[in-house]
C-alpha positions in Angstrom: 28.1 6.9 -29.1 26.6 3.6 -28.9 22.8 2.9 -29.2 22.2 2.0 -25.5 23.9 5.1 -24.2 21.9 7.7 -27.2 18.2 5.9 -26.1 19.6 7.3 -22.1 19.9 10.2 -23.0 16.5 11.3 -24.9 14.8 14.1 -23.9 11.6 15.4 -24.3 11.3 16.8 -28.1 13.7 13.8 -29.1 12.6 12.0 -32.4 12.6 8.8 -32.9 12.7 6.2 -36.1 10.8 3.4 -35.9 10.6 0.9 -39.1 7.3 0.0 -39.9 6.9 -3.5 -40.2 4.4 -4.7 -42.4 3.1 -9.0 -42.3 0.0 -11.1 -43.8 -2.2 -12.5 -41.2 -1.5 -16.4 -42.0 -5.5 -16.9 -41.3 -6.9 -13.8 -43.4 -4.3 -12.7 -45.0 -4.6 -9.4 -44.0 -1.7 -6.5 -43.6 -1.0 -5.9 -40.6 1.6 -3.3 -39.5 3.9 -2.9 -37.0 4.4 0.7 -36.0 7.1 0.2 -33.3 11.0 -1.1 -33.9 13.5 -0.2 -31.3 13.8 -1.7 -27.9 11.7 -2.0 -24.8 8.1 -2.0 -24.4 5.8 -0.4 -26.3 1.5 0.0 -26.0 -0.5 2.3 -26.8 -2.9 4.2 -24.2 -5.7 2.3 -22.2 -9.1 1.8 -24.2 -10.9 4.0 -22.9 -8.7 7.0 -24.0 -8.4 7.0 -27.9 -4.8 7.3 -29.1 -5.3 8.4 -32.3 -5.0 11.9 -33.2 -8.0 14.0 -34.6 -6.5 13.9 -38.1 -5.6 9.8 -38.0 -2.3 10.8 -39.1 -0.4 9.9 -35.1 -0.5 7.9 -32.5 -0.2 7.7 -28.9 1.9 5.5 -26.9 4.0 4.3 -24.0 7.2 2.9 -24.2 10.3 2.8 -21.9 12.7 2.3 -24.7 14.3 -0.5 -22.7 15.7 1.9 -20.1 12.9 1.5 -17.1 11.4 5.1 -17.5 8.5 4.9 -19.4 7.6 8.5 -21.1 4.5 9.7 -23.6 5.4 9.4 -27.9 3.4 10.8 -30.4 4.2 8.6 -33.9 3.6 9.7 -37.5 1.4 6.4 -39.3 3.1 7.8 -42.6 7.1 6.9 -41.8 7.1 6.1 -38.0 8.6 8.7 -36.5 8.2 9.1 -32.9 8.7 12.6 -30.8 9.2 11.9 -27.4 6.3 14.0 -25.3 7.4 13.5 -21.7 10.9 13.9 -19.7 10.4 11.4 -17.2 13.8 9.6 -15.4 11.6 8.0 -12.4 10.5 4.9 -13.7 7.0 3.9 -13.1 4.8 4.8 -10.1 2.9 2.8 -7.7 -0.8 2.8 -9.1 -3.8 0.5 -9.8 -2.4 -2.3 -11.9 0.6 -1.1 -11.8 1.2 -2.5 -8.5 5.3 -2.8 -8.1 6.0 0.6 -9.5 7.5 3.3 -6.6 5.8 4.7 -4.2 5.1 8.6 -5.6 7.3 9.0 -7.6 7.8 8.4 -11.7 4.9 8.4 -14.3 1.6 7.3 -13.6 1.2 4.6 -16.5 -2.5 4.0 -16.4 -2.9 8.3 -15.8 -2.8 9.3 -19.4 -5.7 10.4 -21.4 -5.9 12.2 -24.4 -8.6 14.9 -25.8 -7.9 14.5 -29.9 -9.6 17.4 -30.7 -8.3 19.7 -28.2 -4.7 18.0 -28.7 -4.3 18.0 -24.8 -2.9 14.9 -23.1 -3.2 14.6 -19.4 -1.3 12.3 -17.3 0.2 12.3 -13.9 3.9 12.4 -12.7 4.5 12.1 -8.8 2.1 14.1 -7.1 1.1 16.5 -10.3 -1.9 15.8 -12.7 -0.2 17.7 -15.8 -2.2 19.0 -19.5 0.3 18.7 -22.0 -0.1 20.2 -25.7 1.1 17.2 -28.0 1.6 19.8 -30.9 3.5 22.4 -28.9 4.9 20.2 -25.9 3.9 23.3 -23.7 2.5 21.4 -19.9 1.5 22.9 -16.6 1.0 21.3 -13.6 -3.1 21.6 -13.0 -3.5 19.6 -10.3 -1.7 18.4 -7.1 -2.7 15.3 -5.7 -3.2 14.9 -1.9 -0.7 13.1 0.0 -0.6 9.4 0.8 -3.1 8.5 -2.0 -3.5 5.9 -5.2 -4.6 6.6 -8.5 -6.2 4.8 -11.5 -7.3 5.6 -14.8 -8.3 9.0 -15.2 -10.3 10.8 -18.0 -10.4 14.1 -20.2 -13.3 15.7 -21.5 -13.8 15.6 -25.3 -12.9 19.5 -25.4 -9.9 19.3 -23.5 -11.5 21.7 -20.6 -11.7 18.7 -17.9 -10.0 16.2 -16.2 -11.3 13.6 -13.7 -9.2 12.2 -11.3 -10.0 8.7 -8.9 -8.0 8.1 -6.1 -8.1 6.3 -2.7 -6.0 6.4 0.3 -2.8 4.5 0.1 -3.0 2.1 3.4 -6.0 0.3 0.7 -2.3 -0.8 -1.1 -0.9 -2.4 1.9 -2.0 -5.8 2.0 1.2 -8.0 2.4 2.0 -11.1 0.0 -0.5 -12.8 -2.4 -2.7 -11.3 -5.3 -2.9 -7.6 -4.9 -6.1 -7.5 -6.8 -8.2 -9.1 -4.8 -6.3 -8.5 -1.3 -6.8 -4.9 -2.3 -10.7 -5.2 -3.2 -11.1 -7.2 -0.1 -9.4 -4.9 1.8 -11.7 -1.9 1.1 -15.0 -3.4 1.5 -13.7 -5.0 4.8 -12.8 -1.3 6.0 -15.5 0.6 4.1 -12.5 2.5 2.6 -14.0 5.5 0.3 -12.7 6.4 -3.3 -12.5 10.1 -3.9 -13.4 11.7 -7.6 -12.1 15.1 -8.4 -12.7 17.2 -11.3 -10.9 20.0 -12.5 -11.2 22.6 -14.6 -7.6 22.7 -16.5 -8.4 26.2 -17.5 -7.7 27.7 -14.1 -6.7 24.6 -11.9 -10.0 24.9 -9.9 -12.2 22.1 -8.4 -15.6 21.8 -10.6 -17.1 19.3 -8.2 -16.1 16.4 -6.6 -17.3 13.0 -4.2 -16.4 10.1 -2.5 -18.2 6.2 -3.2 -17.5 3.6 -0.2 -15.6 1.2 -2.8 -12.9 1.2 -5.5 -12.9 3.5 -8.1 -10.3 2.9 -10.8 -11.9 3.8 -14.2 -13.6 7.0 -14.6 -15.0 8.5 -18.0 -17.0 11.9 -18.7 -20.2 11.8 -20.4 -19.5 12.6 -24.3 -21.6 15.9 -23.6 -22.3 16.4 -20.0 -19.0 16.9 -17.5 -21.8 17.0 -14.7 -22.0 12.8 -15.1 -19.6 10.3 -15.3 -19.3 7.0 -15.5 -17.1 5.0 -13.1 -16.5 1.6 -11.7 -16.1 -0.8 -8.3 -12.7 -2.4 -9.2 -12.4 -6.4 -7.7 -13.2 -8.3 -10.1 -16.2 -10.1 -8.6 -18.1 -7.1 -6.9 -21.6 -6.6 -6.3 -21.9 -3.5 -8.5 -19.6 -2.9 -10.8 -20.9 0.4 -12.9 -22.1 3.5 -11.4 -23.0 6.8 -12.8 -23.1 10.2 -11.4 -25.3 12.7 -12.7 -25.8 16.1 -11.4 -25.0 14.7 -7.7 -27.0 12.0 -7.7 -25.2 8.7 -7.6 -26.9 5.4 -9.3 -26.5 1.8 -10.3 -25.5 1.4 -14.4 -27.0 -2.5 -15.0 -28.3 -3.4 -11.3 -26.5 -6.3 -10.5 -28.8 -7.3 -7.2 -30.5 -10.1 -8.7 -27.2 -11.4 -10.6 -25.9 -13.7 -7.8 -22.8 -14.7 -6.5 -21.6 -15.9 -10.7 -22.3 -12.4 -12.5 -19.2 -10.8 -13.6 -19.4 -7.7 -15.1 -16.7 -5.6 -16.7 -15.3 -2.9 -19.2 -18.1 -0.3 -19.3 -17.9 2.6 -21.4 -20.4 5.3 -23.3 -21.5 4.6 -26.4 -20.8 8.0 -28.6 -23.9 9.8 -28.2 -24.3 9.2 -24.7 -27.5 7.8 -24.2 -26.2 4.1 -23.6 -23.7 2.7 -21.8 -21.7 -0.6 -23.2 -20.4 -3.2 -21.0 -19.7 -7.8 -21.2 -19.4 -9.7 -18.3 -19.9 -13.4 -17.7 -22.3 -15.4 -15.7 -20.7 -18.7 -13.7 -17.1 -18.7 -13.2 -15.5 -14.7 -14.5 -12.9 -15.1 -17.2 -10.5 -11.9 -15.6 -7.0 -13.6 -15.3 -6.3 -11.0 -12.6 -8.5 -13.6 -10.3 -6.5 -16.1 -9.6 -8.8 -18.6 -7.9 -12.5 -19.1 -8.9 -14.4 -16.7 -6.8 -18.2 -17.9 -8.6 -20.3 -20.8 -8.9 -18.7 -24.3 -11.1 -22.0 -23.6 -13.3 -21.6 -23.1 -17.0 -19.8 -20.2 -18.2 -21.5 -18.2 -20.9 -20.1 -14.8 -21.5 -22.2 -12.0 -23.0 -21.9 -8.1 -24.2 -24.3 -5.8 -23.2 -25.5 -2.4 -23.9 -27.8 -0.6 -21.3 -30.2 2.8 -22.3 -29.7 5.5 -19.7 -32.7 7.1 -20.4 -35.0 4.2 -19.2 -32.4 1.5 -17.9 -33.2 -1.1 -19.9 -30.5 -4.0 -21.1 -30.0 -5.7 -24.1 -27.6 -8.4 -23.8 -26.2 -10.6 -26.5 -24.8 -14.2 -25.6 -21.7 -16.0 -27.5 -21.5 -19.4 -27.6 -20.6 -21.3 -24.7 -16.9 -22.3 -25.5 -16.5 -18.9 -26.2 -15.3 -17.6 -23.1 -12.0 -16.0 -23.0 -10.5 -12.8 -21.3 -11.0 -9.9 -23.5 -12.3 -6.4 -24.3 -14.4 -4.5 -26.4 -14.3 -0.8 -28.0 -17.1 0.6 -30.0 -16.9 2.2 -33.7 -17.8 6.0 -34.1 -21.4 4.7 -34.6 -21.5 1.9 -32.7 -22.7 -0.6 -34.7 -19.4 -2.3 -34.4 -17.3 -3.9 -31.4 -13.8 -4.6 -32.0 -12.8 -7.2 -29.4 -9.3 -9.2 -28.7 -10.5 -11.5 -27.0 -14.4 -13.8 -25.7 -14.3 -15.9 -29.3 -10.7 -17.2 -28.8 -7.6 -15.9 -26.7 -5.6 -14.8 -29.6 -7.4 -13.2 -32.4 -9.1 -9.9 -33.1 -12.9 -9.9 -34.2 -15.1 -7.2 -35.2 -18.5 -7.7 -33.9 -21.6 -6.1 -35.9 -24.3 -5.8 -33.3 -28.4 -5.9 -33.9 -28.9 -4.8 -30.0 -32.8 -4.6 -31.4 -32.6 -8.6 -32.1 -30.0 -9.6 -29.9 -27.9 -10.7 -32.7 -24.4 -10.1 -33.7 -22.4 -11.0 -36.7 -18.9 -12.1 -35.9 -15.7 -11.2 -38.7 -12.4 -12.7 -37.9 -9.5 -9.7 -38.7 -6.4 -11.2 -37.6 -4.2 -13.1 -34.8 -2.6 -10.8 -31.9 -1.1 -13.7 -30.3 -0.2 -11.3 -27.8 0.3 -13.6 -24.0 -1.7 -11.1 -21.4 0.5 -11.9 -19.2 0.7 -8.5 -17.7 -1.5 -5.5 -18.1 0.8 -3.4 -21.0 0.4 -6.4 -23.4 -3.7 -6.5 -22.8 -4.2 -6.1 -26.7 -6.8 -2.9 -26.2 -7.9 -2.9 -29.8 -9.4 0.7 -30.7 -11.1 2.2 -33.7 -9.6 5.0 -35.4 -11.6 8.3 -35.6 -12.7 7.5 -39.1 -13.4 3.7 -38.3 -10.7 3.0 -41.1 -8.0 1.6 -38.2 -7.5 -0.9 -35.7 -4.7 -0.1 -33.2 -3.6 -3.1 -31.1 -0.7 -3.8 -28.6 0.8 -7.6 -28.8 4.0 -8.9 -27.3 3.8 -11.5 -30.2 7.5 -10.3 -31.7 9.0 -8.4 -28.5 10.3 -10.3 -25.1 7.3 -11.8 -23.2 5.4 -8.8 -21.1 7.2 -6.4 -23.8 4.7 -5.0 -26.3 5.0 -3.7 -29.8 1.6 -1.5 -31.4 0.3 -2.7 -34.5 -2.2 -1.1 -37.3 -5.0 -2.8 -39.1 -6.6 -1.0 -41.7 -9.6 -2.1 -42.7 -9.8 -0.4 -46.4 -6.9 -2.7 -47.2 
């Protein structure tokens, strides 16, 4: 049997080999490692979902093994052995960002998110939000979406107990030629379309709470303690509000935007591990997001800036870089948060860590190593992420893979 014809045939349970792949950062000299070998493309889950396991020992990720269906891996660090989680033969379905995929049908690719300590991995095929054990493979179906609708990113509570699904009707999708992004986002404040937020309990399938927000709603995440708030976005790129929270019913404004102007962009929220602050960057003149295709703010200098904003009294602290420092990127938090790991904002290649004095407005910046990874399309957005011991750095590049084909890498800081 050739290779081609054994990869079509996988099924869920399959393992994989991979061959770990280990170079010096030419700059730092650094190890860095790469975890996946075999055809296709390969990236690990999106930011705000940690894809390390609660041991370290695994990882998480996406990869279509060259064959158009992308499915769910779980890969040992130790030898790079990959078991295949998923059985999906559908390809990719029509989502937020994922724009060209089918129309209901195939995985979800920006559905997945994974609970480490509960092991539990939700992500959605077709119609069906599904909890999958990574461990056992057992999966049920806990939640069937309505007809006609769009999803994003969706979330899972730290335990495992519940999942939070955004969606929005799909005639928000059908916007004819030119950049979906923005038709999409213009589209939906035009029509005051609404974005509906449901979450479940996976325990018994049943419908904790749920609401609509005139707007769209891509990212959603629980609060680390509280399943009664969560944090969730305006998608568009340059909207008037980006992050909102709800909290026990009420809905409000995560850093007011209403004195920004027309040249505040502000991006990539997400809860800082005890949840009492929320950590976002943004840019003020013209926004760096490469999914905006034409500048949409004022021709005034561009400085770009990380943020992090206490719920308990609203107020900001925002740090600025330096003003040739202004490229497309993101930035995850350590288990403290005393640390940002970004892949982007300094340069448009490299990974930095960040050691933030929010107190002083100060930040210390350490180059790690080059990703060199194009961003061309959304699965080779680097997405650098802390392990759970703050000892790793998983990245996804297409550095050494086809352009818009990723490979995951491993930094480890002890080394």
């Amino acid at each position: 049997m050739r290779r081609g014809e054994l990869r079509m045939n996988l099924i869920k349970g399959s393992v994989l080999q991979h061959q770990l792949k280990k170079r010096q950062d030419e700059q730092t000299g650094r190890t860095v490692t790469q975890l996946t070998s075999l055809a296709g493309n390969h990236h690990h889950l999106y930011f705000t979902s940690n894809s390390f396991t609660a041991d370290n020992r695994h990882v998480l990720y996406i990869s279509d093994l060259g064959t158009g269906n992308p499915n769910l891996f779980k890969l040992t660090l130790d030898d790079g052995a990959a078991v295949q989680l998923t059985d999906n033969r559908d390809g990719y379905m029509q989502s937020y960002v994922y724009y060209d995929g089918n129309p209901y049908r195939g995985l979800a690719k920006a559905s997945p998110s994974f609970a480490p300590v509960a092991g539990k991995l939700l992500y959605i095929q077709g119609d069906e939000a599904r909890l999958l054990d990574v461990d056992t493979l057992e999966e049920r179906t806990i939640y069937v979406l309505p007809e006609h609708v769009m999803t994003g990113f969706t979330h899972l509570s730290g335990d495992g107990r519940y999942a939070c699904i955004p969606y929005i009707d799909a005639p928000a999708f059908e916007v004819g030629e030119g950049n979906p992004f923005g038709l999409i986002r213009d589209k939906v404040k035009k029509e005051q379309m609404l974005s509906y937020i449901i979450v479940i309990d996976t325990t018994n399938g049943e419908t904790l709470y749920s609401f609509s927000h005139q707007g769209w709603v891509t990212h959603v995440q629980f609060h680390p303690n509280d399943p009664h708030i969560v944090l969730f976005n305006h998608e568009g790129g340059m909207v008037q509000q980006r992050i909102w929270m709800y909290d026990h019913g009420t809905i409000s404004k995560v850093r007011d935007q209403s004195d920004g102007g027309a040249s505040l962009w502000i991006c990539h929220e997400m809860w800082t591990s005890d949840g009492q602050a929320v950590i976002y960057h943004g840019t003020r003149g013209v926004p760096n997001d490469p999914a905006m295709n034409q500048n949409e703010g004022s021709k005034d200098e561009v400085v770009s800036f990380v943020g992090y904003m206490d719920t308990r009294d609203g107020k900001c602290a925002e740090v600025s870089f330096l003003p040739e420092m202004t490229a497309y990127g993101h930035f995850t938090a350590s288990t403290d948060d005393t640390l940002l790991v970004t892949d982007g904002i300094i340069d448009k290649t490299s990974i930095h860590l960040c050691r933030m004095d929010w107190q002083r407005s100060e930040l210390e910046m350490t180059f790690l190593c080059c990703h060199n990874s194009s961003f061309s399309v959304q699965d080779v957005h680097p997405h650098p992420i802390f392990s759970h011991n703050d000892r790793y750095i998983l990245f996804t590049s297409d550095a050494h893979n086809e352009r818009t084909k990723g490979n995951v890498y491993l930094i480890d800081l002890q080394e």
